[in-house]
C-alpha positions as CSV (number, residue, x, y, z in Angstrom):
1,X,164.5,127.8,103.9
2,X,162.8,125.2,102.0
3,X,159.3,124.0,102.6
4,X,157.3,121.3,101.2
5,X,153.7,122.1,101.7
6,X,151.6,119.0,101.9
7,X,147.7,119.2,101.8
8,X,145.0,118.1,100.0
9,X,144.9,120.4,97.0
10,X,141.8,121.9,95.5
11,X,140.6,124.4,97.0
12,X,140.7,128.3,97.6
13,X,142.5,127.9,101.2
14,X,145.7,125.9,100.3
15,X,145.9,128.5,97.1
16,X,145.6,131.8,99.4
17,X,148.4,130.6,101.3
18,X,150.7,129.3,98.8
19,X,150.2,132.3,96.7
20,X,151.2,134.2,100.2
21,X,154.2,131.7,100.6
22,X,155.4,132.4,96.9
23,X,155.6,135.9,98.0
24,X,158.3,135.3,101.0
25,X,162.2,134.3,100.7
26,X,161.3,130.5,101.1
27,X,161.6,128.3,98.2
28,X,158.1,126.2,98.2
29,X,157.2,123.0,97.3
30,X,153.3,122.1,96.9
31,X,152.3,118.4,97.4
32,X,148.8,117.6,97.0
33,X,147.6,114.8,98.4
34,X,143.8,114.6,96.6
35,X,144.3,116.2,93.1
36,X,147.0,116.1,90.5
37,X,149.6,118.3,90.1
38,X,148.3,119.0,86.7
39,X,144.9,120.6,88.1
40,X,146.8,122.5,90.1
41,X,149.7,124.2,87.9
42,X,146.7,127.1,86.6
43,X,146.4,128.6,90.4
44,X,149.5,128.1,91.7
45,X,152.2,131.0,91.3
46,X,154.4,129.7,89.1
47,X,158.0,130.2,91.2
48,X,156.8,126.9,93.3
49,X,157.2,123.7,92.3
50,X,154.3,121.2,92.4
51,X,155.2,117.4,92.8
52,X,153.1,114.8,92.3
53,X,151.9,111.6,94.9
54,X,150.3,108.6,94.3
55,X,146.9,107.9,94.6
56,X,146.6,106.4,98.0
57,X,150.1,107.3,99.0
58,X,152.0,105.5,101.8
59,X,154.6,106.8,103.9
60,X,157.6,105.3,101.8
61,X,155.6,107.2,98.9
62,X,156.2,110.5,100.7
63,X,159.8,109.3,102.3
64,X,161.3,109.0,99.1
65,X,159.9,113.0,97.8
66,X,161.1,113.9,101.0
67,X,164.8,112.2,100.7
68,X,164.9,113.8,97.3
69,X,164.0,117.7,98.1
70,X,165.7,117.3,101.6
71,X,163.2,120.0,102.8
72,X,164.2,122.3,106.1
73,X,160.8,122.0,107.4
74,X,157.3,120.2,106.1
75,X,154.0,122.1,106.6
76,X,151.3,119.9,106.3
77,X,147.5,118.9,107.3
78,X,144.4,118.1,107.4
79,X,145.3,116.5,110.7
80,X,144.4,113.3,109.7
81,X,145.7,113.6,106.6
82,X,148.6,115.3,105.3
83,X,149.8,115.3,108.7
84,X,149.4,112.2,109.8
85,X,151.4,110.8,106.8
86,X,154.2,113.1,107.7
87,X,154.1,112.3,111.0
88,X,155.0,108.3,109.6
89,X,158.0,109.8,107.7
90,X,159.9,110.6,111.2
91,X,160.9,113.8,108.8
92,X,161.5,116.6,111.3
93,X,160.9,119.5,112.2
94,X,156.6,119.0,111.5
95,X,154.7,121.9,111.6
96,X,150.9,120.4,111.4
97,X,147.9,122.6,110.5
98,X,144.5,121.9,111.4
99,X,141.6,122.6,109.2
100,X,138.9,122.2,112.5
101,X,136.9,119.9,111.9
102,X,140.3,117.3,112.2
103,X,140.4,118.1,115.6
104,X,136.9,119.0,116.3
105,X,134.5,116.2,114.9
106,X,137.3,113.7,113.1
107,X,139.6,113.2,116.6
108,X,136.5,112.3,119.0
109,X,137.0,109.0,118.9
110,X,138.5,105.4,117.0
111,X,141.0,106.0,114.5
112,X,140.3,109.4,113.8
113,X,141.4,110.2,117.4
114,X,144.2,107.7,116.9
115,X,145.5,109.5,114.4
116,X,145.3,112.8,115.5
117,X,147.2,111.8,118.8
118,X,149.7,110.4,116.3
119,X,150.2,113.3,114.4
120,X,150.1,115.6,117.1
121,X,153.2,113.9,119.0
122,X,155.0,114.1,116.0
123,X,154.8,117.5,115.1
124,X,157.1,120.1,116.9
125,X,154.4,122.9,116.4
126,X,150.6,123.3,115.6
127,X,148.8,126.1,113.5
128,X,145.2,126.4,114.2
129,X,142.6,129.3,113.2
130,X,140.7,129.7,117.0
131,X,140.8,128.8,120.5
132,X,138.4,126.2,120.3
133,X,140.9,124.1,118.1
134,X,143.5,125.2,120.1
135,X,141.8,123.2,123.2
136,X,140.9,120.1,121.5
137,X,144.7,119.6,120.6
138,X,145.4,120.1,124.4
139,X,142.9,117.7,124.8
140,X,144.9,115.1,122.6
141,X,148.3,116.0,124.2
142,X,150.1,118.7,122.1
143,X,151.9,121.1,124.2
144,X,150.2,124.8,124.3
145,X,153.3,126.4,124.0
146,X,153.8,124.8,120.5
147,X,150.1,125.8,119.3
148,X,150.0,129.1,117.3
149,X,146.9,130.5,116.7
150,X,145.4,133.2,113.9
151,X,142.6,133.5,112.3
152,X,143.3,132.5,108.5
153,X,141.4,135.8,107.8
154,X,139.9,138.1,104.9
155,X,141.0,140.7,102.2
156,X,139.3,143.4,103.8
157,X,139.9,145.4,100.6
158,X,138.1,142.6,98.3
159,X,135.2,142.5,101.4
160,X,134.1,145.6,102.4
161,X,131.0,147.9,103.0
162,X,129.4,148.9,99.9
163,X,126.7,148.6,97.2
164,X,125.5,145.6,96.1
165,X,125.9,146.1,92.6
166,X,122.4,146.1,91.6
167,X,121.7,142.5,92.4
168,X,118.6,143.5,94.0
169,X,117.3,145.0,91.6
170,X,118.0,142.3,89.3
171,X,116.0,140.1,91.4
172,X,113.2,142.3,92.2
173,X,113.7,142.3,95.8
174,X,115.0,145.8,96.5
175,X,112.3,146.4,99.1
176,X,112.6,142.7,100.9
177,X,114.7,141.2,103.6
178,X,117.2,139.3,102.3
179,X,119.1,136.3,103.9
180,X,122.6,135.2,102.7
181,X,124.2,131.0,103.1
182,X,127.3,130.4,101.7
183,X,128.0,126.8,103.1
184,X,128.3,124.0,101.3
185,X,125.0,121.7,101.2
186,X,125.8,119.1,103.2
187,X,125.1,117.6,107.0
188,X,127.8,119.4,108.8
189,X,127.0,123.2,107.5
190,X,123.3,122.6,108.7
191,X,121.8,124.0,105.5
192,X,119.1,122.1,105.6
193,X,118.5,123.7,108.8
194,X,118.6,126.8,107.2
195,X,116.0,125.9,104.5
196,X,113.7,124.4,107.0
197,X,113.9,127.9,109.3
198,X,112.9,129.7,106.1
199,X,110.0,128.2,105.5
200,X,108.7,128.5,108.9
201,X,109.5,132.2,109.2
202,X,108.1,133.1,105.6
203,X,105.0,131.9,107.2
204,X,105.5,135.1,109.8
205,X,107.2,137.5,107.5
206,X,106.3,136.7,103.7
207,X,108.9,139.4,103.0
208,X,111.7,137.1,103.9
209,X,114.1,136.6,100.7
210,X,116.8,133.7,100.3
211,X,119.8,133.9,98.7
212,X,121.8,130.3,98.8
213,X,124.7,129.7,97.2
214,X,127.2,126.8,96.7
215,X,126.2,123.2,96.2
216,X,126.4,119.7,97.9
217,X,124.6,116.2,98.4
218,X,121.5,118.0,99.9
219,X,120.5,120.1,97.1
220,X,118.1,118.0,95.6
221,X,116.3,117.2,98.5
222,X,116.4,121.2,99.5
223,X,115.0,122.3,96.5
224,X,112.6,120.3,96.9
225,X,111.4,121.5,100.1
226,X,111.4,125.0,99.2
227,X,109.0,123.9,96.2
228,X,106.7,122.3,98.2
229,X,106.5,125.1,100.8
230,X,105.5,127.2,97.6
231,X,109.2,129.6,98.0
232,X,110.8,128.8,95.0
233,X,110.4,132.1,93.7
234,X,111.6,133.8,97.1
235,X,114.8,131.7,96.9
236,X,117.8,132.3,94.3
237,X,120.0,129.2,94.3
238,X,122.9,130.0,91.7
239,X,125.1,127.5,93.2
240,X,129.0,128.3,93.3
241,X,129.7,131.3,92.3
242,X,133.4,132.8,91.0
243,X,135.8,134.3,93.5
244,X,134.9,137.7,92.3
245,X,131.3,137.7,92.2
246,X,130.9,136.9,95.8
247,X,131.7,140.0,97.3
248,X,128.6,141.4,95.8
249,X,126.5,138.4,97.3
250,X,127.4,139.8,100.8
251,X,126.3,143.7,100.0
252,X,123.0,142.1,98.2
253,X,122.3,140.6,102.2
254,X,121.1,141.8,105.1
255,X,122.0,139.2,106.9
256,X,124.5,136.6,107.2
257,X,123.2,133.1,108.2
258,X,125.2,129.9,109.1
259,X,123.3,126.9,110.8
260,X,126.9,125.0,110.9
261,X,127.4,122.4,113.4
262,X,131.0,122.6,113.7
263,X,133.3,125.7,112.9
264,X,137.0,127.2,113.5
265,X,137.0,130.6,112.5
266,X,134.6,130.2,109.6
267,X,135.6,131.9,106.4
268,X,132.6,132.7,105.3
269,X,131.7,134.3,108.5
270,X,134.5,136.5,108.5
271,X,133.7,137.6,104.7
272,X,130.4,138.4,106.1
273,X,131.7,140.7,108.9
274,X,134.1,142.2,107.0
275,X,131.0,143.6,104.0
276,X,129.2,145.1,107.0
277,X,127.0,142.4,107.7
278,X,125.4,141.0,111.0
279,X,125.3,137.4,111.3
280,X,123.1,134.9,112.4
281,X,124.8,132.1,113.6
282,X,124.7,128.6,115.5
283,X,126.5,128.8,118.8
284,X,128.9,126.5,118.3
285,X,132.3,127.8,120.1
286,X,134.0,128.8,117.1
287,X,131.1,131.0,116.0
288,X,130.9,132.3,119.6
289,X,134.6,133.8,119.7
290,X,133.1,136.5,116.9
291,X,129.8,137.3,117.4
292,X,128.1,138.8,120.4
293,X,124.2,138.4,120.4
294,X,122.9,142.1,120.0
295,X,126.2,143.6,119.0
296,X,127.5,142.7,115.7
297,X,124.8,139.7,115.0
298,X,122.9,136.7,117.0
299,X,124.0,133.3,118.3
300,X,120.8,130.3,118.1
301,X,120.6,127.4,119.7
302,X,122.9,124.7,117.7
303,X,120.2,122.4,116.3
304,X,117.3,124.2,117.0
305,X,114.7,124.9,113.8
306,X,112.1,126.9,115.9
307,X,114.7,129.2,117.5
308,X,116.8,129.7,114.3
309,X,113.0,130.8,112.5
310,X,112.1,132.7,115.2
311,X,115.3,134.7,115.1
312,X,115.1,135.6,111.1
313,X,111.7,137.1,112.1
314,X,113.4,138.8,114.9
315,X,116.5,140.3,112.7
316,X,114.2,141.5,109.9
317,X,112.1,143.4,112.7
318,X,115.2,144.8,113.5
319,X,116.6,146.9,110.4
320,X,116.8,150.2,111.9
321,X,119.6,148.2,113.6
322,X,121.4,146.5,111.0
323,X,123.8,149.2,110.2
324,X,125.4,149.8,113.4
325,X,125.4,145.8,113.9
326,X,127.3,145.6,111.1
327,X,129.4,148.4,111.6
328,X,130.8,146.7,114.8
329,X,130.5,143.4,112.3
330,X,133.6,145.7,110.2
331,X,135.3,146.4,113.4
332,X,136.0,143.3,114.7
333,X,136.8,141.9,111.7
334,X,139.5,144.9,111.2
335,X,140.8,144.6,114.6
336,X,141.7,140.7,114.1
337,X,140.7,138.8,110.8
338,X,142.9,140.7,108.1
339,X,144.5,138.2,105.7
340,X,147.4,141.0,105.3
341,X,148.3,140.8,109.0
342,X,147.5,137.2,110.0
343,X,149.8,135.5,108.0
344,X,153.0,136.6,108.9
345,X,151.9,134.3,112.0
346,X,152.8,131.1,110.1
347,X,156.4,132.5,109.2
348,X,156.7,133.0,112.9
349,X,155.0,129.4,113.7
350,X,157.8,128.4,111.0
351,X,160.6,129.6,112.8
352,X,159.3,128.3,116.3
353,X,159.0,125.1,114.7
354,X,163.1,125.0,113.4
355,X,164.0,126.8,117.1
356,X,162.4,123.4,118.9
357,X,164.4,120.2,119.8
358,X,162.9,117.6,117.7
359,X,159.9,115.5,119.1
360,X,160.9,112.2,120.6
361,X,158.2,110.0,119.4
362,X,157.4,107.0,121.3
Protein backbone atom coordinates (compact mmCIF):
# COMPACT_ATOMS: atom_id res chain seq x y z
CA UNK A 1 0.00 0.00 0.00
CA UNK A 2 1.17 3.40 -0.46
CA UNK A 3 0.86 6.21 2.02
CA UNK A 4 1.56 9.68 1.98
CA UNK A 5 1.95 10.93 5.42
CA UNK A 6 1.06 14.59 5.79
CA UNK A 7 1.85 16.57 9.07
CA UNK A 8 3.67 19.29 10.23
CA UNK A 9 7.25 17.98 10.42
CA UNK A 10 9.64 18.73 13.18
CA UNK A 11 9.23 17.07 15.81
CA UNK A 12 9.98 13.69 17.81
CA UNK A 13 6.25 12.34 17.23
CA UNK A 14 5.84 12.44 13.43
CA UNK A 15 9.61 10.87 13.47
CA UNK A 16 8.69 7.86 15.92
CA UNK A 17 6.00 6.96 13.70
CA UNK A 18 7.57 7.28 10.42
CA UNK A 19 10.57 5.49 11.55
CA UNK A 20 7.75 2.70 12.70
CA UNK A 21 6.10 2.99 9.24
CA UNK A 22 9.53 2.54 7.41
CA UNK A 23 9.64 -0.66 9.22
CA UNK A 24 6.31 -2.21 7.71
CA UNK A 25 5.51 -3.40 3.92
CA UNK A 26 4.02 0.08 2.93
CA UNK A 27 5.95 2.31 0.76
CA UNK A 28 5.81 5.88 2.62
CA UNK A 29 5.70 9.17 1.57
CA UNK A 30 6.48 12.06 4.24
CA UNK A 31 4.91 15.52 3.50
CA UNK A 32 5.61 18.19 5.86
CA UNK A 33 3.57 20.83 6.05
CA UNK A 34 5.81 23.45 8.51
CA UNK A 35 9.49 22.55 7.74
CA UNK A 36 11.40 21.68 4.58
CA UNK A 37 12.17 18.56 3.41
CA UNK A 38 15.73 19.31 3.67
CA UNK A 39 15.54 19.58 7.76
CA UNK A 40 13.99 16.61 7.73
CA UNK A 41 16.10 14.04 5.38
CA UNK A 42 18.76 13.63 8.85
CA UNK A 43 15.81 11.86 10.98
CA UNK A 44 13.92 10.27 8.64
CA UNK A 45 14.81 6.49 7.58
CA UNK A 46 16.09 6.80 4.43
CA UNK A 47 13.66 4.05 2.47
CA UNK A 48 10.81 7.00 2.54
CA UNK A 49 10.61 9.56 0.40
CA UNK A 50 10.19 13.19 1.57
CA UNK A 51 8.43 15.70 -0.84
CA UNK A 52 8.29 19.09 -0.40
CA UNK A 53 5.02 21.86 -0.11
CA UNK A 54 4.88 25.28 -0.38
CA UNK A 55 4.95 27.60 2.11
CA UNK A 56 1.31 28.28 2.76
CA UNK A 57 0.13 25.57 0.62
CA UNK A 58 -3.42 25.41 -0.88
CA UNK A 59 -5.40 22.48 -1.80
CA UNK A 60 -4.44 22.49 -5.59
CA UNK A 61 -0.71 22.59 -3.96
CA UNK A 62 -1.38 19.26 -2.39
CA UNK A 63 -3.90 17.98 -5.37
CA UNK A 64 -1.26 18.03 -7.79
CA UNK A 65 1.55 15.78 -5.12
CA UNK A 66 -1.39 13.72 -4.67
CA UNK A 67 -2.22 13.19 -8.64
CA UNK A 68 1.44 12.54 -9.04
CA UNK A 69 2.12 9.69 -6.24
CA UNK A 70 -1.54 8.32 -6.69
CA UNK A 71 -1.36 7.29 -3.02
CA UNK A 72 -3.82 4.20 -1.70
CA UNK A 73 -4.60 6.01 1.37
CA UNK A 74 -3.33 9.63 3.01
CA UNK A 75 -2.69 9.80 6.72
CA UNK A 76 -2.66 13.16 7.85
CA UNK A 77 -3.31 15.79 10.82
CA UNK A 78 -3.16 18.09 13.07
CA UNK A 79 -6.94 18.30 12.58
CA UNK A 80 -6.88 21.56 11.49
CA UNK A 81 -4.15 21.24 9.59
CA UNK A 82 -2.85 18.53 7.58
CA UNK A 83 -6.13 17.24 7.72
CA UNK A 84 -8.16 19.77 6.93
CA UNK A 85 -6.14 20.46 3.65
CA UNK A 86 -6.68 16.90 2.73
CA UNK A 87 -9.99 16.85 3.50
CA UNK A 88 -10.21 19.94 0.34
CA UNK A 89 -8.43 17.45 -1.94
CA UNK A 90 -11.72 15.14 -2.05
CA UNK A 91 -8.59 12.36 -2.10
CA UNK A 92 -10.07 9.26 -0.51
CA UNK A 93 -9.88 7.08 1.67
CA UNK A 94 -8.61 9.97 4.74
CA UNK A 95 -7.51 8.64 7.73
CA UNK A 96 -7.16 11.95 10.01
CA UNK A 97 -5.08 11.93 13.33
CA UNK A 98 -5.60 14.19 16.03
CA UNK A 99 -2.84 15.62 18.00
CA UNK A 100 -5.56 16.75 21.14
CA UNK A 101 -5.45 19.82 21.45
CA UNK A 102 -7.18 20.07 17.59
CA UNK A 103 -10.07 18.70 18.93
CA UNK A 104 -9.82 19.66 22.46
CA UNK A 105 -9.11 23.53 22.72
CA UNK A 106 -8.68 24.45 18.65
CA UNK A 107 -12.55 22.87 17.63
CA UNK A 108 -14.51 24.84 20.46
CA UNK A 109 -15.61 27.25 18.49
CA UNK A 110 -15.35 29.77 15.00
CA UNK A 111 -13.23 28.46 12.36
CA UNK A 112 -11.34 26.17 14.36
CA UNK A 113 -14.56 24.21 14.96
CA UNK A 114 -15.40 24.85 11.27
CA UNK A 115 -12.71 23.16 10.27
CA UNK A 116 -12.54 20.31 12.36
CA UNK A 117 -16.26 19.53 11.41
CA UNK A 118 -14.86 19.78 7.89
CA UNK A 119 -12.23 17.53 8.21
CA UNK A 120 -13.94 15.12 10.31
CA UNK A 121 -16.73 14.49 7.52
CA UNK A 122 -14.21 13.97 5.19
CA UNK A 123 -12.21 11.44 6.67
CA UNK A 124 -13.40 7.70 6.57
CA UNK A 125 -11.54 6.94 9.93
CA UNK A 126 -10.03 8.84 12.99
CA UNK A 127 -6.88 8.03 15.15
CA UNK A 128 -6.77 9.57 18.42
CA UNK A 129 -4.49 8.81 21.62
CA UNK A 130 -7.57 8.78 24.60
CA UNK A 131 -11.13 8.73 25.17
CA UNK A 132 -11.39 12.18 25.86
CA UNK A 133 -10.49 12.96 22.18
CA UNK A 134 -12.40 10.28 21.19
CA UNK A 135 -15.62 12.28 22.58
CA UNK A 136 -14.99 15.55 21.36
CA UNK A 137 -14.91 14.13 17.70
CA UNK A 138 -18.36 12.61 18.55
CA UNK A 139 -19.17 15.84 19.60
CA UNK A 140 -18.28 17.26 16.05
CA UNK A 141 -20.03 14.44 14.18
CA UNK A 142 -17.50 11.58 13.28
CA UNK A 143 -18.99 8.31 13.65
CA UNK A 144 -17.54 6.12 16.79
CA UNK A 145 -17.24 3.26 14.92
CA UNK A 146 -14.60 4.98 12.62
CA UNK A 147 -12.58 6.35 15.72
CA UNK A 148 -9.53 4.18 16.75
CA UNK A 149 -8.06 4.82 19.81
CA UNK A 150 -4.29 3.96 21.45
CA UNK A 151 -2.21 5.51 23.33
CA UNK A 152 0.85 6.68 21.09
CA UNK A 153 2.94 5.20 24.01
CA UNK A 154 6.61 4.75 25.36
CA UNK A 155 9.83 2.53 24.88
CA UNK A 156 9.50 0.88 27.99
CA UNK A 157 13.09 -0.40 27.45
CA UNK A 158 14.55 3.32 26.94
CA UNK A 159 12.18 4.35 30.26
CA UNK A 160 12.44 2.18 32.86
CA UNK A 161 13.08 1.93 36.75
CA UNK A 162 16.61 2.55 37.52
CA UNK A 163 19.51 4.81 38.78
CA UNK A 164 19.68 8.12 38.03
CA UNK A 165 22.99 8.22 36.76
CA UNK A 166 24.49 10.33 39.33
CA UNK A 167 22.73 13.46 38.46
CA UNK A 168 22.09 14.03 42.02
CA UNK A 169 25.05 13.92 43.01
CA UNK A 170 26.10 16.28 40.45
CA UNK A 171 23.76 18.69 41.74
CA UNK A 172 24.21 18.26 45.33
CA UNK A 173 20.84 17.29 46.07
CA UNK A 174 21.14 13.59 46.90
CA UNK A 175 19.34 14.09 50.19
CA UNK A 176 16.38 16.56 48.73
CA UNK A 177 13.04 16.14 47.15
CA UNK A 178 13.19 16.58 43.75
CA UNK A 179 10.44 17.65 41.37
CA UNK A 180 10.57 16.91 37.50
CA UNK A 181 8.49 19.42 34.43
CA UNK A 182 9.07 18.49 31.08
CA UNK A 183 6.51 20.75 29.32
CA UNK A 184 7.19 23.29 27.16
CA UNK A 185 7.05 26.89 28.77
CA UNK A 186 4.19 28.24 27.53
CA UNK A 187 0.27 29.10 28.56
CA UNK A 188 -1.28 25.80 27.81
CA UNK A 189 1.38 23.38 29.77
CA UNK A 190 0.66 25.65 32.91
CA UNK A 191 4.34 25.95 33.78
CA UNK A 192 4.04 28.95 35.23
CA UNK A 193 1.68 27.33 37.46
CA UNK A 194 4.25 25.06 38.37
CA UNK A 195 6.87 27.70 39.16
CA UNK A 196 4.44 29.68 41.13
CA UNK A 197 3.41 26.32 43.36
CA UNK A 198 7.15 25.95 44.07
CA UNK A 199 7.71 28.90 45.53
CA UNK A 200 4.85 28.67 47.85
CA UNK A 201 5.69 25.20 49.02
CA UNK A 202 9.54 25.96 49.45
CA UNK A 203 8.20 28.25 51.93
CA UNK A 204 6.77 24.89 53.82
CA UNK A 205 9.42 22.42 52.82
CA UNK A 206 12.82 24.30 52.01
CA UNK A 207 13.92 20.87 50.94
CA UNK A 208 11.83 21.03 47.81
CA UNK A 209 14.31 20.81 44.60
CA UNK A 210 13.25 21.68 40.86
CA UNK A 211 14.28 20.30 37.95
CA UNK A 212 12.64 22.13 34.71
CA UNK A 213 13.45 21.36 31.49
CA UNK A 214 12.51 22.40 27.94
CA UNK A 215 11.96 26.08 26.89
CA UNK A 216 9.20 28.47 25.61
CA UNK A 217 7.91 32.17 25.64
CA UNK A 218 7.62 32.10 29.49
CA UNK A 219 11.10 31.45 30.38
CA UNK A 220 12.18 34.84 30.92
CA UNK A 221 9.54 35.82 32.96
CA UNK A 222 9.86 32.27 35.08
CA UNK A 223 13.23 32.79 35.74
CA UNK A 224 12.65 35.64 37.00
CA UNK A 225 10.23 34.72 39.50
CA UNK A 226 12.23 31.95 40.86
CA UNK A 227 15.01 34.79 41.41
CA UNK A 228 13.00 36.93 43.14
CA UNK A 229 11.57 34.30 45.49
CA UNK A 230 15.48 33.69 46.23
CA UNK A 231 15.28 29.65 44.51
CA UNK A 232 17.53 30.00 41.84
CA UNK A 233 19.85 27.81 43.27
CA UNK A 234 17.13 25.12 44.23
CA UNK A 235 16.09 25.13 40.54
CA UNK A 236 18.15 23.58 37.50
CA UNK A 237 16.76 24.85 34.23
CA UNK A 238 18.97 23.14 31.35
CA UNK A 239 16.43 23.75 28.88
CA UNK A 240 15.89 20.95 26.10
CA UNK A 241 17.69 18.22 26.60
CA UNK A 242 18.80 15.31 23.84
CA UNK A 243 16.65 12.33 23.38
CA UNK A 244 19.00 10.22 25.28
CA UNK A 245 19.64 12.24 28.27
CA UNK A 246 16.09 12.37 29.32
CA UNK A 247 15.63 9.12 30.62
CA UNK A 248 18.05 9.94 33.36
CA UNK A 249 15.95 13.23 34.17
CA UNK A 250 13.03 10.93 35.17
CA UNK A 251 15.27 8.45 37.69
CA UNK A 252 16.92 11.94 39.06
CA UNK A 253 12.86 12.80 40.18
CA UNK A 254 10.75 11.87 42.72
CA UNK A 255 8.15 13.12 41.32
CA UNK A 256 6.54 13.81 38.13
CA UNK A 257 4.63 17.19 37.85
CA UNK A 258 2.37 18.55 34.96
CA UNK A 259 0.13 21.71 35.64
CA UNK A 260 -1.15 21.31 31.84
CA UNK A 261 -4.47 22.65 31.03
CA UNK A 262 -5.23 20.51 28.19
CA UNK A 263 -3.83 16.86 27.46
CA UNK A 264 -4.56 13.52 25.36
CA UNK A 265 -2.50 10.92 26.61
CA UNK A 266 0.48 13.08 27.49
CA UNK A 267 3.92 11.79 26.49
CA UNK A 268 5.66 13.02 28.92
CA UNK A 269 3.35 11.54 31.47
CA UNK A 270 3.57 8.26 30.19
CA UNK A 271 7.64 8.51 30.24
CA UNK A 272 7.20 9.38 33.69
CA UNK A 273 5.08 6.25 34.61
CA UNK A 274 7.01 4.05 32.74
CA UNK A 275 10.77 5.26 34.98
CA UNK A 276 8.77 4.42 38.13
CA UNK A 277 7.57 7.63 38.96
CA UNK A 278 4.32 8.97 40.61
CA UNK A 279 2.88 11.90 39.11
CA UNK A 280 1.36 14.92 40.10
CA UNK A 281 -0.92 16.10 37.75
CA UNK A 282 -3.89 18.60 36.78
CA UNK A 283 -7.19 16.87 36.47
CA UNK A 284 -7.87 17.50 33.25
CA UNK A 285 -9.67 14.27 31.59
CA UNK A 286 -6.83 13.08 29.70
CA UNK A 287 -4.55 13.13 32.80
CA UNK A 288 -7.49 11.41 34.74
CA UNK A 289 -7.63 8.17 32.38
CA UNK A 290 -3.90 7.38 34.03
CA UNK A 291 -3.60 8.37 37.31
CA UNK A 292 -5.59 7.49 40.35
CA UNK A 293 -5.06 9.95 43.39
CA UNK A 294 -3.26 7.69 46.04
CA UNK A 295 -2.39 4.87 43.71
CA UNK A 296 0.14 5.53 41.15
CA UNK A 297 0.28 9.55 41.76
CA UNK A 298 -2.22 12.70 42.55
CA UNK A 299 -4.79 14.67 40.48
CA UNK A 300 -5.06 18.86 41.63
CA UNK A 301 -7.46 20.99 40.90
CA UNK A 302 -6.96 22.38 37.12
CA UNK A 303 -5.91 25.97 37.87
CA UNK A 304 -5.45 25.94 41.30
CA UNK A 305 -1.90 27.34 42.74
CA UNK A 306 -2.72 26.78 46.53
CA UNK A 307 -3.89 23.13 45.91
CA UNK A 308 -1.08 22.27 43.45
CA UNK A 309 1.59 23.73 46.52
CA UNK A 310 -0.17 22.17 49.01
CA UNK A 311 0.10 18.84 47.23
CA UNK A 312 4.15 19.04 46.60
CA UNK A 313 4.23 19.40 50.41
CA UNK A 314 1.93 16.53 50.72
CA UNK A 315 4.02 14.04 48.17
CA UNK A 316 7.31 14.89 49.68
CA UNK A 317 5.78 13.88 53.22
CA UNK A 318 4.94 10.94 51.66
CA UNK A 319 8.30 9.12 50.45
CA UNK A 320 7.98 6.01 52.31
CA UNK A 321 5.24 5.77 49.59
CA UNK A 322 6.84 6.70 46.45
CA UNK A 323 8.10 3.35 45.50
CA UNK A 324 5.00 1.37 45.52
CA UNK A 325 3.21 4.48 43.82
CA UNK A 326 5.42 4.22 41.26
CA UNK A 327 5.53 0.69 40.95
CA UNK A 328 1.78 0.67 40.09
CA UNK A 329 3.07 3.98 37.93
CA UNK A 330 5.22 0.88 35.81
CA UNK A 331 2.27 -1.24 35.74
CA UNK A 332 -0.04 0.66 34.15
CA UNK A 333 2.12 1.95 31.91
CA UNK A 334 3.08 -1.89 30.95
CA UNK A 335 -0.36 -3.02 30.80
CA UNK A 336 -1.41 -0.19 28.00
CA UNK A 337 1.28 2.56 26.93
CA UNK A 338 4.05 0.33 25.13
CA UNK A 339 5.14 1.96 21.92
CA UNK A 340 5.96 -1.78 20.72
CA UNK A 341 2.32 -2.87 21.01
CA UNK A 342 0.32 0.32 20.34
CA UNK A 343 1.25 0.90 16.98
CA UNK A 344 0.20 -1.99 15.19
CA UNK A 345 -3.26 -0.07 15.93
CA UNK A 346 -2.68 2.38 13.15
CA UNK A 347 -2.02 -0.49 10.57
CA UNK A 348 -5.33 -1.81 11.70
CA UNK A 349 -6.96 1.90 11.61
CA UNK A 350 -5.28 1.73 8.02
CA UNK A 351 -7.02 -1.14 6.90
CA UNK A 352 -10.46 -0.06 8.36
CA UNK A 353 -9.99 2.99 6.61
CA UNK A 354 -9.47 1.16 2.83
CA UNK A 355 -12.51 -1.54 4.03
CA UNK A 356 -14.97 1.74 4.37
CA UNK A 357 -17.21 3.07 1.50
CA UNK A 358 -15.97 6.43 0.86
CA UNK A 359 -17.42 9.52 2.78
CA UNK A 360 -20.08 11.36 0.83
CA UNK A 361 -19.28 14.89 1.71
CA UNK A 362 -21.93 17.37 1.56
Amino acid sequence: MRVLYLSRGGNPHDRRFLTALAGTEHEIFFLPMEVSADSEREFVPGQIEILDLPVMPSPTDLGGILERIQPDLVHAGPIQGGAYLAAQTGWHPLVSMSWGSDLLIEARDGAGREKAEIALRASEVLVCDCRTVREAAIRLGMHGDRIVVFPWGVDLKRFSPSQDGQLRVRLGWQDNFVILSTRAWEPLYGVDLTVKAFIEASKNDPSLRLLMLSQGSLRAELLEELEQAGLSDRAHVPGVVEPEELPAYYRAADLYVSASRSDGSSISLLEAMASGRPALVSDIPGNKEWVRSGENGWLFSDGDVEELATDLVKAASSRSELADMGAQARRIVEARGDWTSNFPKLLEAYQLAMSLPVRQVG
